[in-house]
One Martini backbone bead per residue (centre of mass of N, CA, C, O) as a GRO file, in nm:
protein
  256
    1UNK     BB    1   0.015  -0.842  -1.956
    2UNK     BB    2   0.300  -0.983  -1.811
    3UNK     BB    3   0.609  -1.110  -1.829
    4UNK     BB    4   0.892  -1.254  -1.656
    5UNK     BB    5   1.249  -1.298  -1.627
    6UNK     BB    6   1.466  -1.295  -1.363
    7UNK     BB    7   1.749  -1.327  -1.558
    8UNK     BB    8   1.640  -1.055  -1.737
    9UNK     BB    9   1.583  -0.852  -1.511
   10UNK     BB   10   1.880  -0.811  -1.395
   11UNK     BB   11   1.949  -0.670  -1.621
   12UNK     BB   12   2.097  -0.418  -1.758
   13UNK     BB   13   1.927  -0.216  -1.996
   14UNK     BB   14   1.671  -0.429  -2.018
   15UNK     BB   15   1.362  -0.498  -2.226
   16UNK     BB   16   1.113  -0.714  -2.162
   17UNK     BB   17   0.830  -0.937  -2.285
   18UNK     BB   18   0.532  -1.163  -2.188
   19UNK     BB   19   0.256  -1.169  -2.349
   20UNK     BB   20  -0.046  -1.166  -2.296
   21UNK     BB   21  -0.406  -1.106  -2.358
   22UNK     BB   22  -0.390  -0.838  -2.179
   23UNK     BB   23  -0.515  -0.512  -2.254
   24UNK     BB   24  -0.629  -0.454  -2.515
   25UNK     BB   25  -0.896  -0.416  -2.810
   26UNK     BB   26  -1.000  -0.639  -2.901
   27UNK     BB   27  -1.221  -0.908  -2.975
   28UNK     BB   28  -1.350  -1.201  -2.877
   29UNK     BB   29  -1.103  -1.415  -3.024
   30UNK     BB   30  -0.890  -1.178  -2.958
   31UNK     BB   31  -0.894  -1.122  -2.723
   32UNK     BB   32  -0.697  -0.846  -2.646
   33UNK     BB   33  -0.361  -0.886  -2.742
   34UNK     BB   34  -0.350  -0.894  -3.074
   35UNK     BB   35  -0.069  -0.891  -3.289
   36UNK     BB   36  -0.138  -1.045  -3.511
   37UNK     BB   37  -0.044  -0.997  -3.881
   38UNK     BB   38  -0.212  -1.300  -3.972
   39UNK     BB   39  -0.500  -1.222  -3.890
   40UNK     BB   40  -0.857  -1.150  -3.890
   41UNK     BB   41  -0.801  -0.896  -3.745
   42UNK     BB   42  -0.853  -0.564  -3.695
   43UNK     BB   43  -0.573  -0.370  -3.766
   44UNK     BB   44  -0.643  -0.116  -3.603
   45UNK     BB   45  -0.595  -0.332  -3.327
   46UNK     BB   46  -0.342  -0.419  -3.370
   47UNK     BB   47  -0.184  -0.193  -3.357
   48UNK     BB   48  -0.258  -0.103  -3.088
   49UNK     BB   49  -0.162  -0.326  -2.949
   50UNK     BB   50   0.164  -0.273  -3.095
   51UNK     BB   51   0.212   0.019  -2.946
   52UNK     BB   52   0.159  -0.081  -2.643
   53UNK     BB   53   0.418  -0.266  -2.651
   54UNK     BB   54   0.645  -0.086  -2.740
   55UNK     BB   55   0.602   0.122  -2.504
   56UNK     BB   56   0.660  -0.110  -2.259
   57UNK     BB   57   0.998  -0.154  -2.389
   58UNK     BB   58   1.073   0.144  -2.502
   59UNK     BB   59   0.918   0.181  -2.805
   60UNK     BB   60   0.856   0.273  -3.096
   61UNK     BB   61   0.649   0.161  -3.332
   62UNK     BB   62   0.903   0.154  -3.576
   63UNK     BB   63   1.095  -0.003  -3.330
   64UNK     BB   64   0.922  -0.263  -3.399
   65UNK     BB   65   1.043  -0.603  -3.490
   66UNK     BB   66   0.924  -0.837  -3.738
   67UNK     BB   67   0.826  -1.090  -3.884
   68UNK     BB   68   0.746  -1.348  -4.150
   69UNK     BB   69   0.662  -1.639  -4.014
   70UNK     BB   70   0.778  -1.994  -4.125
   71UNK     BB   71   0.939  -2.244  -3.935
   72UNK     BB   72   1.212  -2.191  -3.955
   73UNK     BB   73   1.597  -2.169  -3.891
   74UNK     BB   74   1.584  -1.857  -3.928
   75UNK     BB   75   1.802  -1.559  -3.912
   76UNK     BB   76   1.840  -1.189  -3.825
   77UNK     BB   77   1.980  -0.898  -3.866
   78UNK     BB   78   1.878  -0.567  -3.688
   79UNK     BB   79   1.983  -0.249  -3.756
   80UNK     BB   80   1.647  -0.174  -3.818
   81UNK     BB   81   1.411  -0.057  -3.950
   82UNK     BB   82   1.103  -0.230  -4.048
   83UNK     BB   83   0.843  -0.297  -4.207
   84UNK     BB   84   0.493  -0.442  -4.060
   85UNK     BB   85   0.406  -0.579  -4.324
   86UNK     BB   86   0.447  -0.774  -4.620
   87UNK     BB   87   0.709  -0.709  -4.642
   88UNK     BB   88   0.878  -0.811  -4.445
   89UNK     BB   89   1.049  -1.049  -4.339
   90UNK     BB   90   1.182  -1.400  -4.394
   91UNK     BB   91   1.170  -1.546  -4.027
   92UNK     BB   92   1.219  -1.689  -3.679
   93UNK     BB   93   1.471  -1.455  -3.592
   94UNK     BB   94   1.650  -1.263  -3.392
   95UNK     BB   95   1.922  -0.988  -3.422
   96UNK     BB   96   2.086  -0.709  -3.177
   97UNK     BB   97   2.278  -0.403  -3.133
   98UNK     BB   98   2.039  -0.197  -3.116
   99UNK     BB   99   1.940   0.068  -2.939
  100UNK     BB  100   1.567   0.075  -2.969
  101UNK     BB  101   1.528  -0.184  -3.036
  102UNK     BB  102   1.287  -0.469  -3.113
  103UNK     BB  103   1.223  -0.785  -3.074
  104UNK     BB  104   0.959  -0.981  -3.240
  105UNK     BB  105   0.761  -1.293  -3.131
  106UNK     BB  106   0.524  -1.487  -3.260
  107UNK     BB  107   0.280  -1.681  -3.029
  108UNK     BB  108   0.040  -2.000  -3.003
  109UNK     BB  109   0.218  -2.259  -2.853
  110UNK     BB  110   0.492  -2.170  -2.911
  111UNK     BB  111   0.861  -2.122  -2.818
  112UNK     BB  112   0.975  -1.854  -2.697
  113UNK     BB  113   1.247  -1.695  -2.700
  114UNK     BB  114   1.511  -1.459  -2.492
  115UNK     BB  115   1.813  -1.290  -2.547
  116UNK     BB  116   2.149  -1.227  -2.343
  117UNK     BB  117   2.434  -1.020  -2.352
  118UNK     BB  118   2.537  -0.821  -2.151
  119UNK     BB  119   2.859  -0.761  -2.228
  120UNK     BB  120   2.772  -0.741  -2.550
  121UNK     BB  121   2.498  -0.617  -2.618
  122UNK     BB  122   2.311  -0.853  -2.688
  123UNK     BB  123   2.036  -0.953  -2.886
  124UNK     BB  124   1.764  -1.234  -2.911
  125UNK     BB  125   1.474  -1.345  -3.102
  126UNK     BB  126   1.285  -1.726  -3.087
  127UNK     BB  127   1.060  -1.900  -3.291
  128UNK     BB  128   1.000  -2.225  -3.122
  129UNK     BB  129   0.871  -2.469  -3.293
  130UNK     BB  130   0.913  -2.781  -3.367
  131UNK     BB  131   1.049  -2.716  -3.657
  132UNK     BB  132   1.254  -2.511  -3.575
  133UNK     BB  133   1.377  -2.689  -3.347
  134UNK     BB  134   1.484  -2.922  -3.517
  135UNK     BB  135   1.591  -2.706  -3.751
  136UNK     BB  136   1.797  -2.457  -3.565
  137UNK     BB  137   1.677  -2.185  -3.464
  138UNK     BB  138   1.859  -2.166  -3.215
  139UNK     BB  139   2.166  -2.181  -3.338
  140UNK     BB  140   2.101  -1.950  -3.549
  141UNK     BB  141   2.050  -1.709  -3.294
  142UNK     BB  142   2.377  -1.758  -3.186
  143UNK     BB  143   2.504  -1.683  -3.413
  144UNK     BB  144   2.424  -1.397  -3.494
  145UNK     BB  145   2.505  -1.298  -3.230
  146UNK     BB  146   2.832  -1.365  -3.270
  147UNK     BB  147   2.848  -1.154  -3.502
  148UNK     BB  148   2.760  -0.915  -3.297
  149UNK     BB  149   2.976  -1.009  -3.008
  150UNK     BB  150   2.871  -1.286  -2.874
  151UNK     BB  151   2.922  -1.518  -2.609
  152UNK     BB  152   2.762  -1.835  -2.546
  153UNK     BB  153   2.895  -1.826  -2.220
  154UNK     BB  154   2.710  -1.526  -2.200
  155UNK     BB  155   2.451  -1.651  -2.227
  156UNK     BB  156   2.085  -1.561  -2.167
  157UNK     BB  157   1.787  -1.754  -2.145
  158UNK     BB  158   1.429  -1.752  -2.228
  159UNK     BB  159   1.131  -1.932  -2.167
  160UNK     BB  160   0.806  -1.904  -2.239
  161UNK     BB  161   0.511  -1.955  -2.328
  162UNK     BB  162   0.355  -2.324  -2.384
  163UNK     BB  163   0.334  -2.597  -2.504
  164UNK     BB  164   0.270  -2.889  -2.312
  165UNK     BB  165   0.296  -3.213  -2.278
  166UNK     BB  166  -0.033  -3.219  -2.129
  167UNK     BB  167  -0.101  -3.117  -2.452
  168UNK     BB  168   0.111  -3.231  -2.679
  169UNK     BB  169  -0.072  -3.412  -2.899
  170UNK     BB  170   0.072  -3.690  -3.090
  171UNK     BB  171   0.171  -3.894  -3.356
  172UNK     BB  172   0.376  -4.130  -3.487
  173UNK     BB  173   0.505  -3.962  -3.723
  174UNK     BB  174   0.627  -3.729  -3.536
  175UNK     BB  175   0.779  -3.890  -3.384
  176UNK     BB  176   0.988  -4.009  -3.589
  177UNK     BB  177   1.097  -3.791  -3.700
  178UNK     BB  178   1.258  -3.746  -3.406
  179UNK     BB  179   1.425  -4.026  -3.404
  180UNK     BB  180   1.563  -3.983  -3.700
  181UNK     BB  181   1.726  -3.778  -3.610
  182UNK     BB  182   1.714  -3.887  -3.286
  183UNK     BB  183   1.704  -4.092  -3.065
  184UNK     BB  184   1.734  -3.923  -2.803
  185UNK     BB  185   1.425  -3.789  -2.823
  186UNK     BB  186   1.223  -4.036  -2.681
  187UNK     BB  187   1.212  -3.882  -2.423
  188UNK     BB  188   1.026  -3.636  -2.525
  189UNK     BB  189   0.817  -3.920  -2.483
  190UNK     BB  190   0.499  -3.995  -2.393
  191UNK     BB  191   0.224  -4.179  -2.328
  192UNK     BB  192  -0.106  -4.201  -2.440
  193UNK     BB  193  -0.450  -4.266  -2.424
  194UNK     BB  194  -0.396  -4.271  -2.738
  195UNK     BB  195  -0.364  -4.443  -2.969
  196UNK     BB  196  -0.101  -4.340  -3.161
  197UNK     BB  197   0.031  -4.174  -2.907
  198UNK     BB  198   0.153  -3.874  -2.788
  199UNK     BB  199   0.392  -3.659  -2.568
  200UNK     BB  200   0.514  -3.332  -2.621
  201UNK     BB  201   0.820  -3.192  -2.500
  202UNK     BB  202   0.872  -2.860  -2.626
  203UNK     BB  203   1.038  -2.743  -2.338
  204UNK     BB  204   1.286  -2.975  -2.350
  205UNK     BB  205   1.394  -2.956  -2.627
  206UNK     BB  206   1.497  -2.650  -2.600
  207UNK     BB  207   1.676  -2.728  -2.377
  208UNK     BB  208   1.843  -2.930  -2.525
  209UNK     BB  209   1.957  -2.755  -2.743
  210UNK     BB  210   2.095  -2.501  -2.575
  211UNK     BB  211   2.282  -2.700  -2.395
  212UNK     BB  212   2.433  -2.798  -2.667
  213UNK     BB  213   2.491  -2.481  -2.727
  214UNK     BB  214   2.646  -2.337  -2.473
  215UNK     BB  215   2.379  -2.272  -2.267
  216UNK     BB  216   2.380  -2.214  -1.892
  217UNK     BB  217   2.164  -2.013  -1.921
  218UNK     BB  218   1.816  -2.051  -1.802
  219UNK     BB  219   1.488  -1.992  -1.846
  220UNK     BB  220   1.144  -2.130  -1.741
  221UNK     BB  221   0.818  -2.067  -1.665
  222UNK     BB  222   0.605  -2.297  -1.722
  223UNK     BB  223   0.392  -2.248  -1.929
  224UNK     BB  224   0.063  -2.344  -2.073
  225UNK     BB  225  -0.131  -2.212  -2.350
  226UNK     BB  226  -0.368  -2.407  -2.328
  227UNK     BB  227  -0.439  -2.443  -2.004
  228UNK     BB  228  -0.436  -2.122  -2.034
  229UNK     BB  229  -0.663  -1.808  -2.036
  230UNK     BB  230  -0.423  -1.605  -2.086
  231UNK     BB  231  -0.372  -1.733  -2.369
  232UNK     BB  232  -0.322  -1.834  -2.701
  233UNK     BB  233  -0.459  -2.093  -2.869
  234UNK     BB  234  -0.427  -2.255  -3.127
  235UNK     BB  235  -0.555  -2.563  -3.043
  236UNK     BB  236  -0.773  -2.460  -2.835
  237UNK     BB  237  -0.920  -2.345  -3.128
  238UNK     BB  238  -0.997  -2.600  -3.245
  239UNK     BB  239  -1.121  -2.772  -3.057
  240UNK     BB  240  -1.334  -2.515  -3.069
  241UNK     BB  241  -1.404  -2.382  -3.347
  242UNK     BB  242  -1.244  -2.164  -3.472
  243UNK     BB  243  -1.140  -1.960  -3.706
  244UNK     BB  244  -0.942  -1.808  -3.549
  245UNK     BB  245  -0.671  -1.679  -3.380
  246UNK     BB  246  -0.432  -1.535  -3.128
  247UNK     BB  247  -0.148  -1.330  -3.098
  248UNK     BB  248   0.204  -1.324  -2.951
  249UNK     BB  249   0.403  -1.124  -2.807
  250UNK     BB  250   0.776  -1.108  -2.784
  251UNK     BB  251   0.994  -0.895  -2.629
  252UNK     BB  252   1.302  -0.706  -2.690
  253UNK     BB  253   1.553  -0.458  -2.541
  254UNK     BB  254   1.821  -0.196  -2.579
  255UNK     BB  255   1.828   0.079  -2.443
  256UNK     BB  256   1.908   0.391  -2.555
   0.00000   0.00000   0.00000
């Protein structure tokens, strides 16, 4: 049902999760731990499959909190709980320090980040797929941490399961948008067997922009998200011709 990162593992007092797609109620294409409340799946297998992860990291359904992610840059900081319906905030990643409260970000192939400073008990948690990553939802969410009192240079980041290299076929527009932004950019990009394509390592991206942004210490499980069928992946179900896919949530608390 989870995964986790060794170097969140050992921090006092923090309770994390990377959910594969195991363990919940879902059925069919959502089998079975599909969390999306923007997905077409039964709202009350996602509640419940959203109970179930609540539980799992040591907190009632009501103060788990995730936003209505749209691809931004936007951090936003956390000191309650709020609904989890179409009212949601919208931005793409959390930060907070009140113990008992969890913040999840939902991802099918894009990059789930995970942040801690032990030392500050400052949490946050980051949607990071290609355009939130290229226009800097990791920077805002080290800053947010540190409005509530977190210092970069003591910050442990975990990268879970998302689309790799091997598997993540871009064309040649999208390539020129990350060169245009910076040449050396070039590197994150391999040629395809496929003309006028190529293959975009959205995991080296997000180490390269934390490592820029001054966290030393970072942990990356290295999972696929599309090559492995324990994850739910946008990309192999539309390859698949499917109506709609599952998503994952990633989340992270500071025991009450």
């Amino acid at each position: 049902m989870t995964l986790g990162s060794s170097l969140l593992s050992s921090v006092p007092g923090l309770r994390h999760a990377f959910f594969t797609r195991e363990g919940g109620v879902s059925q069919g294409i959502y089998a079975a731990l599909n969390g999306g409340l923007g997905s077409n799946d039964d709202p009350a297998n996602v509640a419940e499959n959203r109970r179930r992860m609540a539980e799992h990291v040591g907190v009632a359904p009501d103060r788990f909190v995730s936003l209505h992610q749209i691809h931004s840059p936007d951090a936003l900081v956390a000191d309650a709980a709020w609904p989890s319906g179409p009212q949601r905030p919208k931005g793409d990643a959390l930060a907070t320090r009140t113990p008992g409260l969890a913040l999840g970000v939902s991802t099918a192939d894009c990059g789930p980040v995970l942040f801690v400073d032990p030392h500050a008990r400052v949490i946050g948690a980051a949607h990071a797929g290609w355009k939130g990553a290229l226009t800097g939802v990791l920077e805002s969410t080290i800053q947010a941490m540190e409005q509530l009192g977190a210092a970069r240079s003591g910050i442990i980041a975990a990268i879970g399961p998302l689309i790799r290299q091997e598997s993540y076929e871009v064309g040649n527009e999208f390539v020129a948008r990350f060169i245009e932004a910076d040449a050396e950019n070039a590197v994150f990009f391999m040629p395809s067997v496929r003309e006028g394509h190529a293959m975009f390592d959205l995991a080296g991206f997000i180490r390269m922009r934390l490592e820029a942004a001054g966290i030393l210490m970072i942990d990356d499980l290295g999972l696929d998200t599309y090559a492995d069928e324990r994850f739910f992946s946008y990309r192999r179900s539309m390859h698949r011709k499917e109506p709609d896919y599952g998503r994952h949530i990633h989340a992270i608390a500071l025991e009450g």
